[in-house]
N, C-alpha and C positions, 0 to 999 in steps of 0.2 A: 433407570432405563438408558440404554448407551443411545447417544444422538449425533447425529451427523453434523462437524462443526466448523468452519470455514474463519479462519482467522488471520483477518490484516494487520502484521507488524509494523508498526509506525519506525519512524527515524532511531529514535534513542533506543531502540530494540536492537539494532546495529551498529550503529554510529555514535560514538560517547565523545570525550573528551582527546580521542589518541585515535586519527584518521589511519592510520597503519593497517597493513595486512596482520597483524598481529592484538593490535587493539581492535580493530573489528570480530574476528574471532574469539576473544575473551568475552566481548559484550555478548556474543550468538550463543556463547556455553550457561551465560548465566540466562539468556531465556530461554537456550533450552529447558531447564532444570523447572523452570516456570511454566512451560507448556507441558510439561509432562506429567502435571496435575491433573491436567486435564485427561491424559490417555491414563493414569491411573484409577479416574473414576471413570474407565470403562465407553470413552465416548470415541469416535472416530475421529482423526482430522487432516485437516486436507488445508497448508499455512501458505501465504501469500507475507510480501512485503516490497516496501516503497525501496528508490533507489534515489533519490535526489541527489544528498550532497555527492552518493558515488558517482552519479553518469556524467554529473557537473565537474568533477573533481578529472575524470577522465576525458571530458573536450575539451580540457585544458590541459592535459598530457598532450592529447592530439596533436590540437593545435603548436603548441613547442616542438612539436618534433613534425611537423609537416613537410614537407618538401618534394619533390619530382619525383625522389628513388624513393619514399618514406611515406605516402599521400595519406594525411587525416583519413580515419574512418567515418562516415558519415551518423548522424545521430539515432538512429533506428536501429545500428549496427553497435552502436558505445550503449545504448538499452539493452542489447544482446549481449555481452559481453560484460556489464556488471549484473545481469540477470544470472550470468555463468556462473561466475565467482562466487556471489553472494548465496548460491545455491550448493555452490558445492561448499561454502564452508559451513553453513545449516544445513547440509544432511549431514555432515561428519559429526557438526555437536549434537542434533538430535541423537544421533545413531549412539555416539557414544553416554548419552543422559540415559538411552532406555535400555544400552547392557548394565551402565551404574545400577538402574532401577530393576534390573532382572526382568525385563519385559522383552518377551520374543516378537517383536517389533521391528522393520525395516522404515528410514526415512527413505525418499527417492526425488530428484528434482526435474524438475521437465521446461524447457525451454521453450517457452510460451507464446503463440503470437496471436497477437488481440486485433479483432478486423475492425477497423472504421469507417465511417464515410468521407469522402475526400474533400465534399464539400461543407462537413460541418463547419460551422461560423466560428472555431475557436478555432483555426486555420487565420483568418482576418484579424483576431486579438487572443495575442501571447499573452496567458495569466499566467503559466506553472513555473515556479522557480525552481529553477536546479543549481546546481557549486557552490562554490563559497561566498560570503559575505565580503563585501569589497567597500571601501568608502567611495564616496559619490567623486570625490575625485580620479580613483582608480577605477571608476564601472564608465564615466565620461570616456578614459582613455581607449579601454578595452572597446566601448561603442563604437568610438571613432575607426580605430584599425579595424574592426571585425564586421561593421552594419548591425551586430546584434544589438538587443531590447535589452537593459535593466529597468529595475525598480525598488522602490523604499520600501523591504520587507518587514512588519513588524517588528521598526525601529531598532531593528538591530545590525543594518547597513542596505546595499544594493545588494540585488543577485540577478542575475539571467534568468528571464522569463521565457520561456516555448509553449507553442501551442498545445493545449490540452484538450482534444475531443473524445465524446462518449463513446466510452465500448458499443457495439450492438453485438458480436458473437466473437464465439474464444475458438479458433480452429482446432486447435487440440484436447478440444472441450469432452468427445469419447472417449479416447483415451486416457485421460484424467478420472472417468467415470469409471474406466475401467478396474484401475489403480487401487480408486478408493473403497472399490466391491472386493479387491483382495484383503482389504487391511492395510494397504502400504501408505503409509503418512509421504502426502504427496504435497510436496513445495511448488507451487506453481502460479503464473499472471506475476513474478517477480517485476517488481520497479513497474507496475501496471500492465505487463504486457508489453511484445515487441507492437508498436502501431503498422498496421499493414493493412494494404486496400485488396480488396479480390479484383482480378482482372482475367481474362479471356486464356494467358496463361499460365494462371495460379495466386498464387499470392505476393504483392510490390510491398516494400518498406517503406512510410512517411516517414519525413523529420518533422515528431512530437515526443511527447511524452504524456503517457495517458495518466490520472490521479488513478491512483491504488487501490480508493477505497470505492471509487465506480466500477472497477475492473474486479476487485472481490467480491463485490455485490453480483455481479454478471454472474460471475464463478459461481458465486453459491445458490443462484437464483438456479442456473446448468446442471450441477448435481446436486440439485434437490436437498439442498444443505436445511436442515430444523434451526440452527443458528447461523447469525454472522457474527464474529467480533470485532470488532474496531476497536483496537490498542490507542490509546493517546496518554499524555500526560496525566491526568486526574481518575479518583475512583467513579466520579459520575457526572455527568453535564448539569450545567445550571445555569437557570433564567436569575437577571440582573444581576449577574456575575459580578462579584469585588463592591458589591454596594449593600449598604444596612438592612435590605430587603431579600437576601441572594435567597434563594432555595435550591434546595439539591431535587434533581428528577430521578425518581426511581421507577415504576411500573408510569409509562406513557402512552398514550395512542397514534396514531398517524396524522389523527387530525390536529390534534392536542400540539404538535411538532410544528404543523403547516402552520397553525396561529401562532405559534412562538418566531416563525421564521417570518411571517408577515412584520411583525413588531419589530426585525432587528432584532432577535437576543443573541443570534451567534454569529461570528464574527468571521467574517470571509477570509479564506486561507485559513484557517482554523481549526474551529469546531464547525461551523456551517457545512463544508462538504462532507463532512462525516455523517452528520443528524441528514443529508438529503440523501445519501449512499443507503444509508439504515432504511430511511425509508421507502427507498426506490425496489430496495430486497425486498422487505413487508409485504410490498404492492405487488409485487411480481409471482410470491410465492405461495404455495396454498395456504400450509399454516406455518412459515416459517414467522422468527422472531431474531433482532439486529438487538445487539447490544454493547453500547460502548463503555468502557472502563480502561484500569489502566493494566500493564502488564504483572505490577505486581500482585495483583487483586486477583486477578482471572479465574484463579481457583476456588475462589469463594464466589465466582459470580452468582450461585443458583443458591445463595444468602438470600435471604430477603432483605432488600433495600441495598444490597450491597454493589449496586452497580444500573446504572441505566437501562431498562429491557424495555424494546418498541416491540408492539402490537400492534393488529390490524385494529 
């Protein structure tokens, strides 16, 4: 039975080993080829994806080239603008996976803006890291000159941290509904969504960066999406991870998740927002169901055991 399926691309879904306009589109063809499993058994889908190292990679373009005649874009607007990019080059590799696959199929990308509150409290504390990896002697530097935040990202250097508040609605949320009533494989809430406040006239752009998999949770929560997927590294999450006790989670509850998140078993920046994204959809939706696995998996998700599925 075809299902309505909302799926957040992680980083390495885009971004591999070759930051290029060229290696980023090689990585988008080989997931394309991967998501189109999914529309080959018949199911609808409606793809989202994170922008990190891009929007990071690009306020440090800015910034190089800032000047009087030249003025930096501001970050609400570098969200905008690797939302563009990364959309236009996932509809082209969708589009061209589903003429390889003979599927009369259209991708389409929509430029997305995600309303938040102005006063939420992750405005006060920058978690979300965006660019590159810097040693702590080159993130000190760039602090200095710039006022901005680093931090020790999962011991793999500093990066720039920005504010990350909760979605509460997707402005172009009908629209997208509309889309996905035709059939059109719709790319959207790219790099989380543009952050934008409603005001008296229309809608203002903050400097943040929303997390992706809050922002596809909304999304799929809006069009009544029966699945979420949440793409990560691994085919399934597991409690005490990397230790002689590990276990793999396959069919889970919501509650089952909140005791696991009480104990610490997932690890903030992580898996943690993922397993809270899954369940924030669950919660939200009549009978939807969040599942995390990895990209290359995807197609076997509805394997038994074959990938993590949360329930109410």
């Amino acid at each position: 039975m075809s299902k309505k399926i909302v799926v957040a691309l992680g980083g390495n879904a885009i971004l591999t080993d070759d930051p290029s306009a060229q290696g980023q589109q090689k990585a988008l063809a080989y997931t394309s080829q991967q998501l189109i499993e999914l529309i080959k058994q018949g199911h609808q889908l409606v793809i989202s994806h994170g922008n990190g190292p891009q929007v990071g990679n690009l306020l440090l373009q800015q910034a190089a080239a800032d000047s009087e005649t030249n003025p930096a874009m501001p970050l609400d607007t570098c969200v905008a603008m690797t939302q563009g990019s990364i959309g236009y080059w996932l509809q082209n590799a969708m589009n061209e996976a589903l003429s390889e696959a003979g599927l009369d199929r259209q991708a389409l990308s929509v430029v997305t803006q995600v309303v938040v509150k102005e006063d939420d409290p992750a405005f006060d504390q920058p978690t979300k890291p965006v660019g590159p990896f810097l040693s702590k002697e080159e993130a000190d530097q760039v602090s200095q000159e710039t006022g901005q935040t680093f931090v020790e990202d999962a011991g793999r250097g500093y990066r720039r941290v920005v504010a990350s508040p909760k979605p509460v609605a997707i402005v172009e949320a009908p629209a997208i509904q509309s889309l996905v009533e035709q059939d059109i494989i719709t790319i959207s809430a790219g790099g989380g969504g543009i952050p934008v406040k409603e005001t008296s006239n229309g809608y203002e752009g903050l400097e943040a960066v929303i997390d992706k998999d809050f922002a596809s949770a909304k999304l799929a929560e809006l069009v009544s999406a029966d699945y979420l997927i949440i793409l990560t590294g691994v085919d399934n999450v597991y409690v005490n991870f990397n230790q002689p006790n590990q276990e793999k989670l396959t069919n889970v509850t919501v509650d089952q998740l909140k005791a696991w998140i009480d104990e610490d078993q997932f690890a903030p920046g992580s898996m943690l927002p993922k397993v809270e994204a899954a369940i924030e959809f669950v919660e939200n939706s009549d009978n939807g169901r969040a599942v995390i696995t990895s990209l290359e998996n995807v197609g076997k998700m509805f394997e038994e055991g074959a990938a993590t599925i949360v329930s109410k």
